[in-house]
PDB file of N, H, CA, C and O in Angstrom:
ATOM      1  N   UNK A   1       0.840  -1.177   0.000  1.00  0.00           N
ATOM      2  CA  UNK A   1       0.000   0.000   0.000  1.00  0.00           C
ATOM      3  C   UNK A   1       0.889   1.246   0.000  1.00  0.00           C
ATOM      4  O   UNK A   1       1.671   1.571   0.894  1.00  0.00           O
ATOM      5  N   UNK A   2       0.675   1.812  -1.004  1.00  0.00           N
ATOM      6  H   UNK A   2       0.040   1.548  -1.730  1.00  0.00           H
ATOM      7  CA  UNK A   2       1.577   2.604  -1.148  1.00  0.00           C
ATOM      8  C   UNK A   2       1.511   4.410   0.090  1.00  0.00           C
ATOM      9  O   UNK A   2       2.436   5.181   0.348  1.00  0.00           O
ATOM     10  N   UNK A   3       0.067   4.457   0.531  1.00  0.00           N
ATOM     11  H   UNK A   3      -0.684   3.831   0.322  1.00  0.00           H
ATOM     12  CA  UNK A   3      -0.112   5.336   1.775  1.00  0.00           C
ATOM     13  C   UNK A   3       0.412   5.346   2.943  1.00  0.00           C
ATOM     14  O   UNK A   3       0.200   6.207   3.797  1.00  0.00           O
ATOM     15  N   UNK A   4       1.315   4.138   3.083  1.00  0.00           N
ATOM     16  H   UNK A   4       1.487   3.438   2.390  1.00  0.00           H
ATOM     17  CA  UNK A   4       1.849   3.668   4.012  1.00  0.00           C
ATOM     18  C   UNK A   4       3.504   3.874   4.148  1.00  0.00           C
ATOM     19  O   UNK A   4       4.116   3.545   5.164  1.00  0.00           O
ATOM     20  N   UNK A   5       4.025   4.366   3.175  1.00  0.00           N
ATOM     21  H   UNK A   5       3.528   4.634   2.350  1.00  0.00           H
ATOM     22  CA  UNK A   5       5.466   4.703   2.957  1.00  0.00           C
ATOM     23  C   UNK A   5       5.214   6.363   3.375  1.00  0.00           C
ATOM     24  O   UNK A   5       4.309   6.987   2.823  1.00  0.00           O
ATOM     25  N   UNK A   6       6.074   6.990   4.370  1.00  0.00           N
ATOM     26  H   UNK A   6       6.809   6.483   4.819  1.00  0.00           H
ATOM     27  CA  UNK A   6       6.056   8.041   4.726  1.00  0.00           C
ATOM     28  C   UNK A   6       7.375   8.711   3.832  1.00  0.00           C
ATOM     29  O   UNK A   6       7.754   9.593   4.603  1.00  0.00           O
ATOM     30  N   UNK A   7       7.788   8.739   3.280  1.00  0.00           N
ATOM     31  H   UNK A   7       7.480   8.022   2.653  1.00  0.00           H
ATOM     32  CA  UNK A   7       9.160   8.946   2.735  1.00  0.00           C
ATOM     33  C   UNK A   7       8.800  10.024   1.994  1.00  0.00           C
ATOM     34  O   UNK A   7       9.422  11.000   2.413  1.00  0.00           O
ATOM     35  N   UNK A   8       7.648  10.481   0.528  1.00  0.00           N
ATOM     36  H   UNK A   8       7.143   9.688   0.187  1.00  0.00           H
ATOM     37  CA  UNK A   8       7.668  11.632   0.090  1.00  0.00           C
ATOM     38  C   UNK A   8       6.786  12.513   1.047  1.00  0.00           C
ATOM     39  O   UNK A   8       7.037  13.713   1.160  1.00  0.00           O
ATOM     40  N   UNK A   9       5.626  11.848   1.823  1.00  0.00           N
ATOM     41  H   UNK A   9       5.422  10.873   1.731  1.00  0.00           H
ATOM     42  CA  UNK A   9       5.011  12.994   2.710  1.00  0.00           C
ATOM     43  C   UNK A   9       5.612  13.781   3.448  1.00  0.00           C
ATOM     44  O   UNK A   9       5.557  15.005   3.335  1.00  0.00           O
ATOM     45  N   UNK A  10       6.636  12.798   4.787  1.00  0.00           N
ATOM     46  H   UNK A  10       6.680  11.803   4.878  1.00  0.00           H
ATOM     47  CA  UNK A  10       7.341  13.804   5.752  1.00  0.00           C
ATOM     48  C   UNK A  10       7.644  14.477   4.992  1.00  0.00           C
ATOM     49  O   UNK A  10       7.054  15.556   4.932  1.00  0.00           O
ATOM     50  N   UNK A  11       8.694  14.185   4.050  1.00  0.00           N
ATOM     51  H   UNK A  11       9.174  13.309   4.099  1.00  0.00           H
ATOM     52  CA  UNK A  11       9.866  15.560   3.662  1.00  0.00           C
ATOM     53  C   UNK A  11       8.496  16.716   3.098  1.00  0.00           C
ATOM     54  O   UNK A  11       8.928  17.760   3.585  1.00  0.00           O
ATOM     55  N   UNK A  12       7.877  16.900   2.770  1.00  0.00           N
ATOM     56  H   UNK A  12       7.525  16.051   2.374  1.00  0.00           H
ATOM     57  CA  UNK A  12       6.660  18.044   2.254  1.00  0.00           C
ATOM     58  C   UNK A  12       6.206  18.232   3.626  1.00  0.00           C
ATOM     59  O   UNK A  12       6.121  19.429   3.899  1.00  0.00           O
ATOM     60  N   UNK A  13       5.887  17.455   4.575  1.00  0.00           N
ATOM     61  H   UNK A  13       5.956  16.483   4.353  1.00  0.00           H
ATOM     62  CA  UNK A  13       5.320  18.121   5.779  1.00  0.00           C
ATOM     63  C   UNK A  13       6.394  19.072   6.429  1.00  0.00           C
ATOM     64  O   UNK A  13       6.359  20.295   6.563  1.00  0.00           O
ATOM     65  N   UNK A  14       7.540  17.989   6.865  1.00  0.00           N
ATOM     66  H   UNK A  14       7.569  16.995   6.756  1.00  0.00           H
ATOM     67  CA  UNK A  14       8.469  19.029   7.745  1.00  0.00           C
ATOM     68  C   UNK A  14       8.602  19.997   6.803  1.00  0.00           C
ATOM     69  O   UNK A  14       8.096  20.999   7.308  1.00  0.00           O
ATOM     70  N   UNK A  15       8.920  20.208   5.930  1.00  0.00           N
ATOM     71  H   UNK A  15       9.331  19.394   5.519  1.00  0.00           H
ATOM     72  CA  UNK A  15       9.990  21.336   4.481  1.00  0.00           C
ATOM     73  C   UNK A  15       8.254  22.439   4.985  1.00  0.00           C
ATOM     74  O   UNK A  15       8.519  23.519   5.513  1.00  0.00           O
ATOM     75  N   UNK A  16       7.004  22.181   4.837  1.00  0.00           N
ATOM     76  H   UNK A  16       6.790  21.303   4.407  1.00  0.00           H
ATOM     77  CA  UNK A  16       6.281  23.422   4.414  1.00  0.00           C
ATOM     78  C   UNK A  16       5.824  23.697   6.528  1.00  0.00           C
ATOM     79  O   UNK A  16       5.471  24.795   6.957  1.00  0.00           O
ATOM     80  N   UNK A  17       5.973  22.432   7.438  1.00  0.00           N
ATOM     81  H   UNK A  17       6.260  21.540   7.089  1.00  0.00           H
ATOM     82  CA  UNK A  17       6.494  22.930   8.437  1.00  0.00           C
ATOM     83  C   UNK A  17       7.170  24.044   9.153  1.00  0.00           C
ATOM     84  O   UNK A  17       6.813  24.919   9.942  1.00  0.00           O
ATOM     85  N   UNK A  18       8.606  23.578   8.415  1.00  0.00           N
ATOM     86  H   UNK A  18       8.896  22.867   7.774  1.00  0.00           H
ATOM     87  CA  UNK A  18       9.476  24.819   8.676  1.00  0.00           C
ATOM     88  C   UNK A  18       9.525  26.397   8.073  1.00  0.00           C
ATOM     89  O   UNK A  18      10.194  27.373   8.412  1.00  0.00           O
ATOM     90  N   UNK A  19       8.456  26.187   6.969  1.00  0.00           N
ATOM     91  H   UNK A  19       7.912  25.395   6.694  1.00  0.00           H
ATOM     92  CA  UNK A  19       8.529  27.019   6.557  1.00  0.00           C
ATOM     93  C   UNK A  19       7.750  27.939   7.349  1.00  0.00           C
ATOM     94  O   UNK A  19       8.178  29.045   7.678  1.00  0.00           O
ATOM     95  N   UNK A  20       6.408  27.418   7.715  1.00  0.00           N
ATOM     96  H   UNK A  20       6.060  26.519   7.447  1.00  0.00           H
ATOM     97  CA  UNK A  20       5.655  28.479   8.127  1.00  0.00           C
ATOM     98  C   UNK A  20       6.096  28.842   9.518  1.00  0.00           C
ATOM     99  O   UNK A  20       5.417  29.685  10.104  1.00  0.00           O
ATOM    100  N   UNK A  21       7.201  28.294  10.164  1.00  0.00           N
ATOM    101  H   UNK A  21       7.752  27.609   9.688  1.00  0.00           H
ATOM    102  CA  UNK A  21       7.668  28.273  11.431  1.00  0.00           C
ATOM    103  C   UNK A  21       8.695  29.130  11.618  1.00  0.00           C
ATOM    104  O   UNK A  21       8.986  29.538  12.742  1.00  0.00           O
ATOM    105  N   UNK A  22       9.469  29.552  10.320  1.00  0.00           N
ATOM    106  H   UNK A  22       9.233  29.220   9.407  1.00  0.00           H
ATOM    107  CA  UNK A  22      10.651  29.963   9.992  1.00  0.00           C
ATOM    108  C   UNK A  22      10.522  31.357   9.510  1.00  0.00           C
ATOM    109  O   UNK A  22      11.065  32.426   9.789  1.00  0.00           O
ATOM    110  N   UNK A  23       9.670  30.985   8.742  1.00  0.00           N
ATOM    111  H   UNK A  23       9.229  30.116   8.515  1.00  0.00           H
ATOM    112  CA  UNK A  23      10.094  32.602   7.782  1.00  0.00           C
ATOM    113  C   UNK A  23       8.432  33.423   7.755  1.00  0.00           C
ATOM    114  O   UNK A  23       8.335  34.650   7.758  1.00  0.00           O
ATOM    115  N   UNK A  24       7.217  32.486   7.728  1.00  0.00           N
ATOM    116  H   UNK A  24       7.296  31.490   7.725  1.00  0.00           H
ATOM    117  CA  UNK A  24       6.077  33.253   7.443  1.00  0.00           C
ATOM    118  C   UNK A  24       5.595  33.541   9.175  1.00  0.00           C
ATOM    119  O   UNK A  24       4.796  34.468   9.044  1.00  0.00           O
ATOM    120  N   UNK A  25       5.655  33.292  10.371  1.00  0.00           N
ATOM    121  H   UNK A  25       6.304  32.538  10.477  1.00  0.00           H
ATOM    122  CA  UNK A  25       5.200  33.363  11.184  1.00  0.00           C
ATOM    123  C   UNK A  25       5.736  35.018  11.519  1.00  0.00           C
ATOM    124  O   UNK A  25       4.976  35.982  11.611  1.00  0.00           O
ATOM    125  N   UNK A  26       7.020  35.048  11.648  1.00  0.00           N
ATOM    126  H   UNK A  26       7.637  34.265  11.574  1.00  0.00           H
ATOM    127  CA  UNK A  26       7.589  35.726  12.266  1.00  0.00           C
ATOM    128  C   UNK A  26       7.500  37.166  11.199  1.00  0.00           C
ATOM    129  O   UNK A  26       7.880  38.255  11.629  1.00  0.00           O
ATOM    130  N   UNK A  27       6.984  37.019   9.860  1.00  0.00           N
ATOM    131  H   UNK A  27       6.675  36.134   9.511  1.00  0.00           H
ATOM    132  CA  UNK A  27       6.696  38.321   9.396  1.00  0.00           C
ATOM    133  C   UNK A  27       5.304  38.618   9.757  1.00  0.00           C
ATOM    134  O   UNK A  27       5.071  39.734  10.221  1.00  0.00           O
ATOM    135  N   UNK A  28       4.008  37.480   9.558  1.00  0.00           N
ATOM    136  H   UNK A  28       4.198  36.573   9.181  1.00  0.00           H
ATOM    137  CA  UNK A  28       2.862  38.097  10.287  1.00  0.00           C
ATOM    138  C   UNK A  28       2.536  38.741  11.712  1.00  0.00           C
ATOM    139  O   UNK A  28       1.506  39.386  11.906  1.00  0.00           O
ATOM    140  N   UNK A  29       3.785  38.442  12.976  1.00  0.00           N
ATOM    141  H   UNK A  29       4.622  37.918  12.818  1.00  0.00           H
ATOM    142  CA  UNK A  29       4.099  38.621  14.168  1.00  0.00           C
ATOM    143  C   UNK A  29       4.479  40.153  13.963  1.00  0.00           C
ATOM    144  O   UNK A  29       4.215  40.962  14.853  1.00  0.00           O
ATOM    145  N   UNK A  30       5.131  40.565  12.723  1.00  0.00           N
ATOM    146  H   UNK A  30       5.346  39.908  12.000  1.00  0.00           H
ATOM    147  CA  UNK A  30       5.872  41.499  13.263  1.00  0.00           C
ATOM    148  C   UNK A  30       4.492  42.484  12.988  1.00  0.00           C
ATOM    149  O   UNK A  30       4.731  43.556  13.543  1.00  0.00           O
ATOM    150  N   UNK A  31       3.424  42.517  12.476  1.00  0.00           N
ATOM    151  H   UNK A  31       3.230  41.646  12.025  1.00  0.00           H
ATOM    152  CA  UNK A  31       2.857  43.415  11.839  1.00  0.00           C
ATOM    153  C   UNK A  31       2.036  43.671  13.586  1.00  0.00           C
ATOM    154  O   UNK A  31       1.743  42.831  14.437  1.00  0.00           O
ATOM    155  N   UNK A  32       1.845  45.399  13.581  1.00  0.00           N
ATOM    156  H   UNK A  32       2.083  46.081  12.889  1.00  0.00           H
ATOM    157  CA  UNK A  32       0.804  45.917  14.576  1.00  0.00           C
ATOM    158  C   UNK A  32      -0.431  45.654  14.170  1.00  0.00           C
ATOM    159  O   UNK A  32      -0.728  45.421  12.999  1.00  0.00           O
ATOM    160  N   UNK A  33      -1.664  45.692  15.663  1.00  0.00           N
ATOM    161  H   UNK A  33      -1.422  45.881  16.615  1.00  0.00           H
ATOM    162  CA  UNK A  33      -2.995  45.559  14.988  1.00  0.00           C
ATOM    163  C   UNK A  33      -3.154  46.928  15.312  1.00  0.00           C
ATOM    164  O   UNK A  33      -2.684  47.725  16.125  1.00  0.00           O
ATOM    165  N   UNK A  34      -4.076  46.920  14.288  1.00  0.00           N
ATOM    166  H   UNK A  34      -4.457  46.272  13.628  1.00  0.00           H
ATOM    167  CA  UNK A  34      -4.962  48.505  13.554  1.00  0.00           C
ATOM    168  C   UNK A  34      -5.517  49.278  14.926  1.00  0.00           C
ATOM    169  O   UNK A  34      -5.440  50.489  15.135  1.00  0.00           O
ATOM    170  N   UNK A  35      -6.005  48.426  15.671  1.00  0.00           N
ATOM    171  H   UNK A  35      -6.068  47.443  15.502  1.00  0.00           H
ATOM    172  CA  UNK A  35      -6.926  48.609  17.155  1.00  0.00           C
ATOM    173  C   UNK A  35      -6.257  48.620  18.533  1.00  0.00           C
ATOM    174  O   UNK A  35      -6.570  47.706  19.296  1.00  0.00           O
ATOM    175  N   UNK A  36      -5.370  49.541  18.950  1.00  0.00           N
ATOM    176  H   UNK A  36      -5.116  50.284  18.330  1.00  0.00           H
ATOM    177  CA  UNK A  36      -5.033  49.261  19.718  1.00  0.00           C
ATOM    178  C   UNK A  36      -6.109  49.047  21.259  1.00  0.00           C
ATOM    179  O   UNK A  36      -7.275  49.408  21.102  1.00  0.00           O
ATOM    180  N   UNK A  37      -5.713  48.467  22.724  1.00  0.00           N
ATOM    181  H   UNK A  37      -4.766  48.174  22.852  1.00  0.00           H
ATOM    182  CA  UNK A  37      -6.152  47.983  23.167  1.00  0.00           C
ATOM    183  C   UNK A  37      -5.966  49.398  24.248  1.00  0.00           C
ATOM    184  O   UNK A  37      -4.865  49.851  24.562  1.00  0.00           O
ATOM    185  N   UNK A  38      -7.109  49.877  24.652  1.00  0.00           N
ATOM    186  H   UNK A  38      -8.003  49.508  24.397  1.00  0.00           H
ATOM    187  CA  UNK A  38      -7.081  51.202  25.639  1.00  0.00           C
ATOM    188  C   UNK A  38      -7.465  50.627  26.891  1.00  0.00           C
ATOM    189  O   UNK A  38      -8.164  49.634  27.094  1.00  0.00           O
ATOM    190  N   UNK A  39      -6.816  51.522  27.832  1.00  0.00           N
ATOM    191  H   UNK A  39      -6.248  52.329  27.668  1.00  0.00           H
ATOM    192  CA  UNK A  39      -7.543  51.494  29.388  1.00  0.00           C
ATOM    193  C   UNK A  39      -9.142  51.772  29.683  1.00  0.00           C
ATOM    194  O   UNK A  39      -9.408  52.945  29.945  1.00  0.00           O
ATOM    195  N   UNK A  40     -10.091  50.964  29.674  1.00  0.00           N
ATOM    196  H   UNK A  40      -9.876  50.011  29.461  1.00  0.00           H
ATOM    197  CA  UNK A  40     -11.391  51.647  29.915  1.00  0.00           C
ATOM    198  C   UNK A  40     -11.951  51.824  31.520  1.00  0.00           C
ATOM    199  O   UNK A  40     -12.547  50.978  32.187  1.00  0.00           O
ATOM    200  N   UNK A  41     -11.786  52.408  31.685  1.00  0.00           N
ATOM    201  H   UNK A  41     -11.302  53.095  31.143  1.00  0.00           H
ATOM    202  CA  UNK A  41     -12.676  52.422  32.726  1.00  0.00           C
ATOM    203  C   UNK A  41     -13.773  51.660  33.258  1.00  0.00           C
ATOM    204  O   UNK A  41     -14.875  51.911  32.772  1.00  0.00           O
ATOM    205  N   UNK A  42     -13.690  50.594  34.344  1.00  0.00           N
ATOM    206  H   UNK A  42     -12.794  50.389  34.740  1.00  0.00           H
ATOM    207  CA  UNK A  42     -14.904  49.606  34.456  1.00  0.00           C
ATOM    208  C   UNK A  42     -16.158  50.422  35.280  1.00  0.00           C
ATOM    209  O   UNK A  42     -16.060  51.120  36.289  1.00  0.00           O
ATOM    210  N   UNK A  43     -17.657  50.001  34.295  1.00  0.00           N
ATOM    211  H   UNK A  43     -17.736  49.435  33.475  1.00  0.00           H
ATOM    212  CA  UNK A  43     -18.793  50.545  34.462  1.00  0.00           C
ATOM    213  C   UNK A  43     -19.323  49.235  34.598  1.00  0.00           C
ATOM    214  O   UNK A  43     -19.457  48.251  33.872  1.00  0.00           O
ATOM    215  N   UNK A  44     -19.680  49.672  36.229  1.00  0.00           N
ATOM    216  H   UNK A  44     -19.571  50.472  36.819  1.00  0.00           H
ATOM    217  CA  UNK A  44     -20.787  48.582  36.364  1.00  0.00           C
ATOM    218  C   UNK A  44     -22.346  49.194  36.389  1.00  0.00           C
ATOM    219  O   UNK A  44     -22.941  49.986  37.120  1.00  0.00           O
ATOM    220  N   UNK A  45     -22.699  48.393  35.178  1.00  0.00           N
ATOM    221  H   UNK A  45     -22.215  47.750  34.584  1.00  0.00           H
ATOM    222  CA  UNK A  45     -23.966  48.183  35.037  1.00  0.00           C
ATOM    223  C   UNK A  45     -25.060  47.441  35.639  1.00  0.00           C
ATOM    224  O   UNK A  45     -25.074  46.235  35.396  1.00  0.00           O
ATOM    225  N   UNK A  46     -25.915  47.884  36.323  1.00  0.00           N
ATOM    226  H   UNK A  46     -25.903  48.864  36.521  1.00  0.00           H
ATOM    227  CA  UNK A  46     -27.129  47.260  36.847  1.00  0.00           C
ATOM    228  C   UNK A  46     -28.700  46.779  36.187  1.00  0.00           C
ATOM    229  O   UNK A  46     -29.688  47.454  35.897  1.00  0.00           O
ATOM    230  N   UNK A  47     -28.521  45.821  36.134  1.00  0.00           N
ATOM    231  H   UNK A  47     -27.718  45.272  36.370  1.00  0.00           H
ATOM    232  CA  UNK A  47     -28.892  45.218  35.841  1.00  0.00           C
ATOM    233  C   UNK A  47     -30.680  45.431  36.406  1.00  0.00           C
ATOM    234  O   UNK A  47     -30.859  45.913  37.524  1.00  0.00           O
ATOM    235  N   UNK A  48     -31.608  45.128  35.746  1.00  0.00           N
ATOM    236  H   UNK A  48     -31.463  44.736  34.837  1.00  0.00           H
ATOM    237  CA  UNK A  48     -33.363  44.972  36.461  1.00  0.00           C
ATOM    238  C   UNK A  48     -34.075  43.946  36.236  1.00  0.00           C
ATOM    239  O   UNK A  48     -34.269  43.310  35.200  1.00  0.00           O
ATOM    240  N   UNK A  49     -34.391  43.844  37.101  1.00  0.00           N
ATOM    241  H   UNK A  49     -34.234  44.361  37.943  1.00  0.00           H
ATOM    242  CA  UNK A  49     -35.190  42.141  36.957  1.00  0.00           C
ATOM    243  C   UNK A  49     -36.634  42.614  35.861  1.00  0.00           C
ATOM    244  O   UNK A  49     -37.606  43.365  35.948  1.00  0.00           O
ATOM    245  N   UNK A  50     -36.064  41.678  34.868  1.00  0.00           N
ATOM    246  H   UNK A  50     -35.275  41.068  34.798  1.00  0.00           H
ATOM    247  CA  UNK A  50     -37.799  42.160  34.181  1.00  0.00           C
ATOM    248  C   UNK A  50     -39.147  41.389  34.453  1.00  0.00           C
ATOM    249  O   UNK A  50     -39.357  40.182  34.573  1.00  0.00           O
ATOM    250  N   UNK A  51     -40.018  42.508  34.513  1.00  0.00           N
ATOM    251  H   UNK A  51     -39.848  43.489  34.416  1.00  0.00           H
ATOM    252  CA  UNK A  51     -41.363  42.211  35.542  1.00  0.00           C
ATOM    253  C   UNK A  51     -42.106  41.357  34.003  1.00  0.00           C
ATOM    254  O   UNK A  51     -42.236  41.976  32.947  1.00  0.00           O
ATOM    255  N   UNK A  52     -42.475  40.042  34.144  1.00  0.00           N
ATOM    256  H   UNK A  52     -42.370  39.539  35.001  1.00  0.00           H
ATOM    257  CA  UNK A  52     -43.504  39.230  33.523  1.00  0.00           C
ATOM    258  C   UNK A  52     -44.384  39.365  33.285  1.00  0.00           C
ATOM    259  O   UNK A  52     -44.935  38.814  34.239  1.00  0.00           O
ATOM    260  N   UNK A  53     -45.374  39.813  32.501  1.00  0.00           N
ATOM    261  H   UNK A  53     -44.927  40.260  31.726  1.00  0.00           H
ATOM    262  CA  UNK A  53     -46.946  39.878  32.405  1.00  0.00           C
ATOM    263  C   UNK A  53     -47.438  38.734  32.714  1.00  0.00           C
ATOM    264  O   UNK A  53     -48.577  38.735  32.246  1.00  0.00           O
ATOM    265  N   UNK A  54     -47.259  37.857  33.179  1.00  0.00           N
ATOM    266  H   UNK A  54     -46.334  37.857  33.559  1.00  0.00           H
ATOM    267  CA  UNK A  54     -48.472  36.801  33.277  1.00  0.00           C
ATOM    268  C   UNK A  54     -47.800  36.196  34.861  1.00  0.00           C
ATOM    269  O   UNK A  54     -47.935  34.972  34.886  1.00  0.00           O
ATOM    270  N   UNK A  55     -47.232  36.647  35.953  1.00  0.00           N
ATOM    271  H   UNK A  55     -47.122  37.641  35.933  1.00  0.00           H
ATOM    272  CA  UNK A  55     -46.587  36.239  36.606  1.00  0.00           C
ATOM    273  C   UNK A  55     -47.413  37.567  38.030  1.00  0.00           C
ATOM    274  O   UNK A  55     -46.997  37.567  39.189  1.00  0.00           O
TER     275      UNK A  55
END
């Protein structure tokens, strides 16, 4: 059965492995997000029990 010989898969797994481990990770890492993340102020909100019509 020929699915059973790992010999051309690994080398394509590790090889596109390393790749994305190597060279593509670390350029999408470097990029800032658009949104930075601000201090907000915590608002607590209260909450009301809503009254049931048939209750």
């Amino acid at each position: 059965m020929p699915q059973l010989n790992p010999h051309p898969w690994f080398y394509i797994m590790i090889t596109s492995w390393l790749t994305l481990s190597l060279i593509i990770q670390p350029k999408i890492l470097s990029f800032l997000p658009t949104n930075q993340i601000h201090d907000k102020p915590y608002m607590n909100n209260k909450t009301h029990p809503w009254t049931w019509p048939w209750t």
